[in-house]
N, C-alpha and C positions, 0 to 999 in steps of 0.2 A: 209628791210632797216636796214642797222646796226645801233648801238644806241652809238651813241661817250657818252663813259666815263670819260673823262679826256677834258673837257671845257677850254676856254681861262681863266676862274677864277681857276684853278687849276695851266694849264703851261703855263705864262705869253711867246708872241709870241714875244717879244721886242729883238732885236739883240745882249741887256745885258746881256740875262739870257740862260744859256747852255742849251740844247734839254734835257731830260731824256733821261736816257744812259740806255742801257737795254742792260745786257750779255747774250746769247745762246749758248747754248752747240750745236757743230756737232755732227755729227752720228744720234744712234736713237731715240736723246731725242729733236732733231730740228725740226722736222715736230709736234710732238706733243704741244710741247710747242709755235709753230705758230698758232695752231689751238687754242692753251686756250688765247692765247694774242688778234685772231681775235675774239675770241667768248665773248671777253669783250668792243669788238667794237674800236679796235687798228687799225690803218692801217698799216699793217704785210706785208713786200713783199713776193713774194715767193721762194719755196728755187731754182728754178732756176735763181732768179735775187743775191740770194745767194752765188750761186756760180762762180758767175762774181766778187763779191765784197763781201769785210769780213766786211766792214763797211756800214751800210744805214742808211738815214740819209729820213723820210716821208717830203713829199713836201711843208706840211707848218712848217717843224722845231721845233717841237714838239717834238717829240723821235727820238732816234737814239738808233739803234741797232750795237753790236760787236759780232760776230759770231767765237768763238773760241776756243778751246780744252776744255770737259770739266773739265779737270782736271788743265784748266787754268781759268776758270770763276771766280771762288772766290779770284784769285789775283787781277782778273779787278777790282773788288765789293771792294776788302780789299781796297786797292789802292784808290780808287775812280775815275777812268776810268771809272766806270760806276757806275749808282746809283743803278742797280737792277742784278738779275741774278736769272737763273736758270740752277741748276746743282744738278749731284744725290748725295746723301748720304753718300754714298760711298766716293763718293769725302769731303764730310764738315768732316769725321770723320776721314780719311785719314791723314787731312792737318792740324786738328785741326787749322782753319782760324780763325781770328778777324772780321768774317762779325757776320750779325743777321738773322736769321733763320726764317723767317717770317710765312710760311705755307707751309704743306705737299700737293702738287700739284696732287698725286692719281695716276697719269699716271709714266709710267715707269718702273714698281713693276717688283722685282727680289727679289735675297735673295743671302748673300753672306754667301760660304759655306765652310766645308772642302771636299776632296774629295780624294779617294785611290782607285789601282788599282779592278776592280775587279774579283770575283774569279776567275781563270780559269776557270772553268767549267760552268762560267755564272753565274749569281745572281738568277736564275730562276731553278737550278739543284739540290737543294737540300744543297748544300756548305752554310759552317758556312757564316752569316751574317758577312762582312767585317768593322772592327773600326780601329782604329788608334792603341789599344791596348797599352800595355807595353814593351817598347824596353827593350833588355838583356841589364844585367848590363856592362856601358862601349859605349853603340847603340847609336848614336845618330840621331834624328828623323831630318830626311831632306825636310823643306816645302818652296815649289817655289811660290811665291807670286808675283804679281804688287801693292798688300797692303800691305809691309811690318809693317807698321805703328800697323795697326789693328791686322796683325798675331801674331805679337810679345806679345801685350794687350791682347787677346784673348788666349794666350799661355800662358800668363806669370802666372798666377795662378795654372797651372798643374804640381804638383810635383812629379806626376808618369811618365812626360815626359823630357828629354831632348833634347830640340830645337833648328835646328842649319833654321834663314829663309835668304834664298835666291832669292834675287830682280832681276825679271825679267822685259822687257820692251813688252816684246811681247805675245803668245801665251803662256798660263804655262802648258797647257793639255797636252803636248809633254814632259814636263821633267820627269815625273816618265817612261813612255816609253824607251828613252835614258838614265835611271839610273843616271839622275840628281838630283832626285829628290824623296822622298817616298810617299810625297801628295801635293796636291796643296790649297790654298786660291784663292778662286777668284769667281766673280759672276756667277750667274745660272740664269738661264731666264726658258727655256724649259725643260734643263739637254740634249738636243741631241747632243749637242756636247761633253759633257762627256762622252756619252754614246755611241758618234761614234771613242771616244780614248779610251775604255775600263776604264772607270773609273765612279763611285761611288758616291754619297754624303755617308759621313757617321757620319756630326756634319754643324748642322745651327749655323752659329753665328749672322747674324741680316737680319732683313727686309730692302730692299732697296724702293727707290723710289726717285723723282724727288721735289725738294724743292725752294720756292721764297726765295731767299737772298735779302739782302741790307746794303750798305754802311753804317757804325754808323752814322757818322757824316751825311748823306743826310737825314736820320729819321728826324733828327729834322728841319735841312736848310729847304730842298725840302720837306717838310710832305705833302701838300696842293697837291701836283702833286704825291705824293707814293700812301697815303691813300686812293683816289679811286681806284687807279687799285688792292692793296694787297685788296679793301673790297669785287671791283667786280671779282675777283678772287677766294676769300675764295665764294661765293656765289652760284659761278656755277660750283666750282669744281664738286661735286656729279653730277648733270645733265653731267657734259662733260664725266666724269669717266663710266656713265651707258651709254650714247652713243656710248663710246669705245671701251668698252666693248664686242658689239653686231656685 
C-alpha cells in the first residue's frame, strides 16, 4: 500500500489553490524520475498515459505534472509554470537558471567530457595516449559542443589552447569524423557511442546527474506542500539509487 506524502494539510484541495506543478524531463531521465515521485507515494501516471498528454493533472487535483524538454524544465521552474522540476546538471550549469537547486536526485549519473579522435591504430596498439595537446602556433583548436556555455568556462583558463567552440543541436560525435570539428564536449554515459565514432575521452570536466529544482518564490508561498516531498525525497534517495542499481 503506498503511503501518501503530501496530505490535505500540506496541498489545500480548495478550487482556490493551484495543483503543484511538477516539471519532468523526457527521454531517459522520465521513467526514473516517475519511479522516485512514486516511491514517495505520489500518484505518477505512466509514461504511456504520457505520451497522450504533456500535461496531467492526478484526480483529486493535487499535483500536476508538465512533461517537457529537459533542457526546458528550468524555464517552467524559473517562470513559475511549475513549482518543482527535475532535470540534469548539465542542464542548471548550461543555463545558469534563477531556479533553486534543492537535492542531487542519484539517478541519471553521466559525466561530461572532452573527447578526440582516436588513434588510428586503436587505443589498445600501443599508440601514444591521445590529449588535446598543444596546437601549432597560429592552430586553432575546433570543439563541437551542444554545451557551449560550459566549453567555453571550461576552456577559458587554458592558455596553452586556442578555442574556436562550435554549437551544435544534434549529434556532435560525427563532427570530428567530417572535419568539423577536432573534439567534442558532450556527455558520456557508457562511452559506446564514442567508441562506435572512433573517439576518446581524454579530459573530465564534471559529474552529471539528475537534480530537484524549485521556483524561489514557491519556497516560501507553497513551503507546506514542497517540504514534504524535497524531505521524502532527500530520504529515499539512497534506497531508490541501490535498487537501481541492481
Amino acid at each position: 500500500m503506498e503511503s501518501e506524502i503530501v496530505d490535505e494539510s500540506c496541498v489545500i484541495r480548495s478550487r482556490q489553490v493551484a495543483p503543484l506543478g511538477i516539471a519532468l524531463p523526457k527521454g531517459r531521465l522520465l521513467q526514473p524520475s516517475l519511479d522516485a515521485l512514486r516511491g514517495i507515494g505520489l500518484n505518477c501516471p505512466d509514461t504511456d498515459e504520457l505520451d497522450r498528454r504533456l500535461v496531467y493533472e492526478t484526480a483529486d487535483g493535487r499535483v500536476r505534472f508538465v512533461i517537457a524538454r529537459p533542457a526546458d524544465v528550468p524555464a517552467y521552474v524559473e517562470h513559475g509554470a511549475a513549482d518543482l522540476g527535475i532535470t540534469g546538471k548539465d542542464v542548471l550549469v548550461e543555463g545558469d537558471w534563477n531556479v533553486c537547486e534543492l537535492l542531487d536526485l542519484g539517478f541519471g549519473k553521466c559525466r561530461m567530457a572532452v573527447a578526440v579522435p582516436a588513434p588510428a591504430d586503436g587505443p589498445d596498439c600501443g599508440a601514444a595516449t591521445p590529449s588535446l595537446g598543444s596546437p601549432r602556433l597560429g592552430q586553432t583548436l575546433r570543439v563541437a559542443t551542444k554545451f557551449p556555455g560550459i566549453a567555453r568556462r571550461y576552456f577559458a583558463p587554458r592558455r596553452d589552447l586556442c578555442v574556436q567552440i562550435i554549437r551544435l543541436s544534434g549529434a556532435v560525435e560525427i563532427a570530428p569524423i567530417v572535419g568539423l570539428a577536432d573534439a567534442i564536449v558532450d556527455i558520456v554515459d557508457t562511452g559506446r557511442t564514442l567508441a562506435d565514432n572512433g573517439l576518446v575521452v581524454v579530459e573530465q570536466i564534471m559529474q552529471v546527474s539528475a537534480r530537484l529544482i524549485a521556483n524561489r518564490a514557491s519556497l516560501q508561498l507553497r513551503s507546506a506542500a514542497i517540504f514534504p516531498v524535497t524531505s521524502a525525497l532527500g530520504e529515499h534517495r539512497s534506497p531508490l539509487c541501490d535498487a537501481m542499481a541492481h
